[in-house]
matplotlib code that plots the C-alpha trace (Angstrom):
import matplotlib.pyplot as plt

x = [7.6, 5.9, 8.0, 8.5, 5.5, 3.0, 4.1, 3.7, 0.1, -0.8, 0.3, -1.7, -4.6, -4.9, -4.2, -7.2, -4.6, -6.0, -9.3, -10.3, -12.8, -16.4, -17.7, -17.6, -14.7, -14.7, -14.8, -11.5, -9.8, -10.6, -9.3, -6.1, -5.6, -5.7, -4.2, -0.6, -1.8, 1.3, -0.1, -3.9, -4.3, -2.6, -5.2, -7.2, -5.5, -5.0, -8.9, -9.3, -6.8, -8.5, -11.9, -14.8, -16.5, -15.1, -16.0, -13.9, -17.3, -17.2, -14.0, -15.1, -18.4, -17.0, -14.6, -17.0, -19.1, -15.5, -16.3, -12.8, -10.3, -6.8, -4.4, -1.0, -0.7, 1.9, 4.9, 4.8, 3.0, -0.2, -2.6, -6.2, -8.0, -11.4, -12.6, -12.8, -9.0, -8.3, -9.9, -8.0, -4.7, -3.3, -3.1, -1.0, 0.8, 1.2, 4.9, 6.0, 4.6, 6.3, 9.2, 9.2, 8.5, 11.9, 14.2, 13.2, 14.0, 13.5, 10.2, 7.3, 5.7, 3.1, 2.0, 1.9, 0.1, -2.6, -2.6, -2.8, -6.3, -7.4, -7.3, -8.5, -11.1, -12.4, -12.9, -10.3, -7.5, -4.1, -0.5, 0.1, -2.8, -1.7, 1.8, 1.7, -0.5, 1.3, 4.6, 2.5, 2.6, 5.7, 8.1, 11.5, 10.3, 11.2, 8.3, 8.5, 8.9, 5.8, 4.3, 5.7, 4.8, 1.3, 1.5, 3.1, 1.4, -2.4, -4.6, -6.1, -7.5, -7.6, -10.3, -11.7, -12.7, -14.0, -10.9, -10.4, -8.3, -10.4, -7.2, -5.5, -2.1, -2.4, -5.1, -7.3, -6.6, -9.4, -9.9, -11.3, -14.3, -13.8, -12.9, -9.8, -9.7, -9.5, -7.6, -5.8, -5.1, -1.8, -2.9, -6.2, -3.4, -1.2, -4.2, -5.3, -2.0, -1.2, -4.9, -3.7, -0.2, 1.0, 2.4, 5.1, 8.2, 7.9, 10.5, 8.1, 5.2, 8.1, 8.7, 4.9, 3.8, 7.2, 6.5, 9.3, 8.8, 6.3, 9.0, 7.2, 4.4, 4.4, 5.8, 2.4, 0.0, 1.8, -0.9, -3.7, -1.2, 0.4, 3.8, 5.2, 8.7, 10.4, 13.1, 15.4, 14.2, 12.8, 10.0, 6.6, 3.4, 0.4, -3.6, -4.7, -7.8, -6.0, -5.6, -2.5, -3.1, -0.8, 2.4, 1.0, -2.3, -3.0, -2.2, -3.6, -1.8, -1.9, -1.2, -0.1, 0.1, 3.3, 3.6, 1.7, 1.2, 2.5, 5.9, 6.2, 4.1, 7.7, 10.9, 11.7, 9.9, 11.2, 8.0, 7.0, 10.2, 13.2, 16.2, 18.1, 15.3, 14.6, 16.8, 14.5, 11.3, 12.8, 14.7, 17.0, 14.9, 12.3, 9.8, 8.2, 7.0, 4.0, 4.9, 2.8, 3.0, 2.9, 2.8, 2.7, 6.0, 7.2, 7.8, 8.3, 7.8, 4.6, 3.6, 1.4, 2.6, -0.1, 0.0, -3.1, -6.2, -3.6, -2.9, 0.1, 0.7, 4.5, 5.8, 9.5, 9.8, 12.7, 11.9, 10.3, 6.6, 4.6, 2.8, -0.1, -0.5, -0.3, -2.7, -6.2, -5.1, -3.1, -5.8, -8.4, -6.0, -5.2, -9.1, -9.8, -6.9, -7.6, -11.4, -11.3, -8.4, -10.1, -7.5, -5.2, -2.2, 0.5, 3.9, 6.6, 10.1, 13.1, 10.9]
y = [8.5, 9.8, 12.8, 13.9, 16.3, 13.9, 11.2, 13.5, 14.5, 11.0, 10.3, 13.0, 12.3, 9.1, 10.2, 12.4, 15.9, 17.6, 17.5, 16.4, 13.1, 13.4, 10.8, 8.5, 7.9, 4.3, 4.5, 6.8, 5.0, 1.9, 4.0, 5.0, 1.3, 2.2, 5.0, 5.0, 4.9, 4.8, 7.4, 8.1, 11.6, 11.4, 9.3, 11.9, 14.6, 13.0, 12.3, 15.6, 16.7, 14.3, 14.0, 16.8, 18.2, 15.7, 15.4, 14.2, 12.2, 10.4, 8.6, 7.9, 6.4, 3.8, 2.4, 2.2, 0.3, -1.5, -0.8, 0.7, -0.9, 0.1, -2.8, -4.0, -4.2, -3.1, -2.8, -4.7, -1.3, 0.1, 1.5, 2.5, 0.1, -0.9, -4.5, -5.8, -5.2, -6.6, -9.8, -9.4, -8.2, -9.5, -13.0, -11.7, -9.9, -12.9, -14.2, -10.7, -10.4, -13.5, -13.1, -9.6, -12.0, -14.1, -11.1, -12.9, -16.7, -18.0, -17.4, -20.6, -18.1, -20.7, -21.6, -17.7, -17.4, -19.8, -18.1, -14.8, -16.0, -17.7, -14.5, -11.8, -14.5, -12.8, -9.1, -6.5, -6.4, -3.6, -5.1, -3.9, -6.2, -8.7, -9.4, -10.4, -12.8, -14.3, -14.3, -16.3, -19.0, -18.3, -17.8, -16.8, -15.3, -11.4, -9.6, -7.1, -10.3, -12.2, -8.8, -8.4, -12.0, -11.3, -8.4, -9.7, -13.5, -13.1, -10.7, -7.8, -4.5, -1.9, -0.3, 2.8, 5.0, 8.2, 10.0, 13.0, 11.0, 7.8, 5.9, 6.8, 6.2, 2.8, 1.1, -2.1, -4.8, -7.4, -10.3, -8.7, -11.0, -10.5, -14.2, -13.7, -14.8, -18.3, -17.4, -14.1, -13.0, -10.9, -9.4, -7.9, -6.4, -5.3, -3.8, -1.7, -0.6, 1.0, 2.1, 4.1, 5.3, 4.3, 4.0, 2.5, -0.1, -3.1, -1.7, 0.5, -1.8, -3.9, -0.2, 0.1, -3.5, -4.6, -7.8, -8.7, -11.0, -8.4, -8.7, -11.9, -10.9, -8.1, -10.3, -12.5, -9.2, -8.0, -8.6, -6.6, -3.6, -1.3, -0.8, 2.8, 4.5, 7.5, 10.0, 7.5, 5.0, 2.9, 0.6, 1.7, -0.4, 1.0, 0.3, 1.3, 3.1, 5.2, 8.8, 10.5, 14.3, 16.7, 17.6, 21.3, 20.2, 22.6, 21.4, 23.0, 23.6, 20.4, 20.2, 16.7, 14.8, 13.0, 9.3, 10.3, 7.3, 10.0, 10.1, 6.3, 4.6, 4.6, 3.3, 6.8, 9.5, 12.2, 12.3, 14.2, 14.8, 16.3, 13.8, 17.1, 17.6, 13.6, 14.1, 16.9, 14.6, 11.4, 11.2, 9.4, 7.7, 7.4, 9.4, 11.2, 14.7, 16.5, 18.1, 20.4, 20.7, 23.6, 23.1, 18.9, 18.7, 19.0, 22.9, 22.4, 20.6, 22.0, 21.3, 22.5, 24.2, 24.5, 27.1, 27.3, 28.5, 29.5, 27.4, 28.1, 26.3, 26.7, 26.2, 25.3, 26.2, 24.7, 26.5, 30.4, 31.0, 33.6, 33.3, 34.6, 31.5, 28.8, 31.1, 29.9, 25.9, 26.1, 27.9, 25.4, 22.7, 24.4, 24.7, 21.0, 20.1, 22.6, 23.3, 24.5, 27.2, 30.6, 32.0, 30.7, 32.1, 31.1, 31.7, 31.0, 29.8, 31.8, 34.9]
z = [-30.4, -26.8, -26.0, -22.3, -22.1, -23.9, -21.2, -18.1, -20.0, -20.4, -16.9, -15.3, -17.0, -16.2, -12.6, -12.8, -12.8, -15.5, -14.3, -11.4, -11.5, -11.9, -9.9, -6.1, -3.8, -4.6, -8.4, -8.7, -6.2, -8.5, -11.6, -9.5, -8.7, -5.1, -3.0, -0.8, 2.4, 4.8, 6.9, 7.4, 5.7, 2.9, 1.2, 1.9, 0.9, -2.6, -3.4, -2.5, -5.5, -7.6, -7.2, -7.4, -4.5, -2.5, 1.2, 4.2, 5.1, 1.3, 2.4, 6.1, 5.1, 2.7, 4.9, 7.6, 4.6, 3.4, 0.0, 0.6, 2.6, 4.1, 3.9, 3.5, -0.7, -3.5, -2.3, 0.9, 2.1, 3.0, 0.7, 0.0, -1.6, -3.2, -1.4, -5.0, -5.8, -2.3, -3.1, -6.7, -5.9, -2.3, -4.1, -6.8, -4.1, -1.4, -2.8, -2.7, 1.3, 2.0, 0.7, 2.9, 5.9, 5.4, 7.3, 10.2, 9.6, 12.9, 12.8, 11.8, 10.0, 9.1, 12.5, 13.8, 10.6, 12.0, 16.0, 14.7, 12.5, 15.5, 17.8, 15.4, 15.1, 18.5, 16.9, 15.7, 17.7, 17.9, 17.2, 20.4, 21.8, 19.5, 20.1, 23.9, 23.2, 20.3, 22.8, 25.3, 22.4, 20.6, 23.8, 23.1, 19.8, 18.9, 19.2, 16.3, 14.0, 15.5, 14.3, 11.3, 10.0, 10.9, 8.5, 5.9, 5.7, 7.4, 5.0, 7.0, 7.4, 9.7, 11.0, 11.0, 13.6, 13.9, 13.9, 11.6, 9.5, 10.0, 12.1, 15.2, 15.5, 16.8, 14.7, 15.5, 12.7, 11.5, 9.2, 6.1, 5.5, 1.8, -0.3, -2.0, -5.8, -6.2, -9.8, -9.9, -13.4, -13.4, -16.9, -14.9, -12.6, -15.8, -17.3, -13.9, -13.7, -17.6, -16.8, -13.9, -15.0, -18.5, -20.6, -19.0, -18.9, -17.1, -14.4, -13.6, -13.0, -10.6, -8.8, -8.3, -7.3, -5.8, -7.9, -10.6, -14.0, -15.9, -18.7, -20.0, -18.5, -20.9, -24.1, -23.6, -23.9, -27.0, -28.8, -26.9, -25.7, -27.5, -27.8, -28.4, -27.6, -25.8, -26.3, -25.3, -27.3, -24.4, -25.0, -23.5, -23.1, -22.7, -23.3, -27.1, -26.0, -22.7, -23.3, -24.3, -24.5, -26.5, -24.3, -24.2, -23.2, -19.9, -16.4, -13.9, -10.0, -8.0, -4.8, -3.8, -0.3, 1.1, -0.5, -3.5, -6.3, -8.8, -6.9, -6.5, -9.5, -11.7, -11.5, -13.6, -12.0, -14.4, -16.3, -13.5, -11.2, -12.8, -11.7, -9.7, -7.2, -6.5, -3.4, -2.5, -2.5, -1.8, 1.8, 2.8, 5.4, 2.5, 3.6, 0.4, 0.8, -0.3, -4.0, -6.0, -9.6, -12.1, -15.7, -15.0, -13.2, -9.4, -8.6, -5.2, -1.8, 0.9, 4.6, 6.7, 9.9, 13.0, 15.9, 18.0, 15.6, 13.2, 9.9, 7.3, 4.6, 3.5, 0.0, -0.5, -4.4, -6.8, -9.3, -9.3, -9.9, -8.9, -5.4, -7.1, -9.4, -6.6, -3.9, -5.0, -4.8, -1.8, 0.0, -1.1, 0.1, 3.2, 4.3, 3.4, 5.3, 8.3, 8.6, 12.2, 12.1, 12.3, 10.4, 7.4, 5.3, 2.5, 3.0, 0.6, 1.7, 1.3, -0.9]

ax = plt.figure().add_subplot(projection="3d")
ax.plot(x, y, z, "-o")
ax.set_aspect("equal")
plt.show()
């Protein structure tokens, strides 16, 4: 039986937590099964946590290369990628996009499908370029929904500039050039997930992927998975060889960017998140914010506030710990995150 601790151990290790990876930006992305990448720093933000002696220009310089890619994936949303699990995954993923696509049912989403591939045809273009054009030949249409169709159904990427972040707020989009898998094997997908966050239920895989029927999916691996059990006597599968540390194995102070996979690769997040403070991560308008963790679990929400040359990083704690125990991390964060302030500081809400 895999009590609470041992699962948030096996979780962060697999999530590179414990200690950070040894290695390139594109092999721990592959390991992490890609990266939530609703917003463009985030991603950053969470190699940085993960990955040692990472550099801003690592990240930048393999999307220029597209051996990492920022599309839409899991979830129906954005994310960081490897060009590989592009070609892999978006097929796996194309019933769940389309089904996303139906909100707008008076929409040939088939033939915009076929104008929008013409165009981009012509180089990268914005959505805001995109979807006058696609008005000119769809008149009558909504706009939003000529855009959203092109989203959901035509497999893109955006691309990057040489922003801080890598993509301004209104981003060019362009055919991939990358051939999708002909045969797309859901196990491979089963596989890079448990690799990535197991053990886990196959509610969990739904929550991450947005994709349902891994029930089945799950009953057919039986035999090269292992099946284990929780406190609660809930059925976990996991990978035989994937590590599961002791539950009072160290974890170090991890600082963790809004959208973070940790906060959104579970349909239970309370290996990580304890259920009172969901509310707290988890807004109402969905927005996710940036956690750190002490001892494996969520202590408390951070941002970073900016005034002139002056950068602060405040920490909104849930549960008491001594500033002195979070200042070398946060500081390290807040450099990474802030390289031109001249002068930076830590400030701890309501102490």
């Amino acid at each position: 039986m895999l009590t609470l601790r041992e699962l948030n151990r096996a979780t962060l290790a697999r999530q590179h937590l414990l200690r950070r990876h040894q290695g390139g930006v594109a092999a721990v992305v592959h390991r992490l099964a890609g990266l939530q990448a609703q917003e463009p720093r985030p991603p950053y933000l969470g190699l940085w946590t993960r990955l040692d002696g990472f550099a801003r220009d690592d990240l930048h310089a393999a999307l220029r290369a597209r051996t990492l890619v920022r599309a839409t994936m899991m979830r129906a949303t954005l994310h960081l990628v490897t060009a590989a699990d592009f070609a892999e995954f978006r097929p796996l993923l194309q019933p769940l996009l389309a089904a996303a696509a139906r909100r707008f049912p008076e929409v040939d989403f088939a033939a915009v499908a076929v104008a929008a591939e013409r165009l981009l045809a012509e180089g990268p273009h914005t959505f805001n370029e995109l979807r006058p054009r696609l008005e000119r030949e769809f008149p009558g249409a909504y706009d939003r929904a000529l855009g959203y169709a092109v989203r959901m159904t035509v497999p893109l990427i955006m691309v990057p500039t040489e922003d801080r972040w890598s993509f301004p707020r209104d981003s060019a989009f362009a055919l991939p050039g990358i051939e999708l898998a002909a045969e797309p094997d859901i196990g491979t997908l089963v596989e890079r997930y448990l690799a990535a966050f197991g053990p886990a239920t196959a509610a969990d895989m739904q929550t991450w992927s947005g994709l349902s029927g891994f029930k089945a999916v799950l009953n057919g691996m039986r035999d090269r998975l292992e099946v284990l059990v929780d406190e609660r006597g809930r059925e976990l599968f996991d990978l035989p060889e994937a590590p599961r540390p002791e539950g009072d194995a160290p974890a170090p102070v991890r600082f963790l960017p809004d959208f973070d996979n940790l906060m959104l690769g579970h349909a239970d997040r309370s290996r990580v998140l304890a259920e009172e403070h969901r509310g707290e991560v988890v807004t109402k308008n969905l927005r996710v914010r940036a956690t750190y963790l002490v001892d494996g679990f969520v202590a408390g929400t951070w941002q970073i506030r900016r005034t002139g040359k002056k950068a602060k990083l405040l920490l909104t704690p849930f549960t008491p710990v001594p500033t002195e125990a979070l200042e070398e991390e946060a500081m390290a964060l807040l450099a990474f995150a802030e390289p031109d302030a001249e002068a930076r500081s830590l400030e701890v809400m309501g102490s």
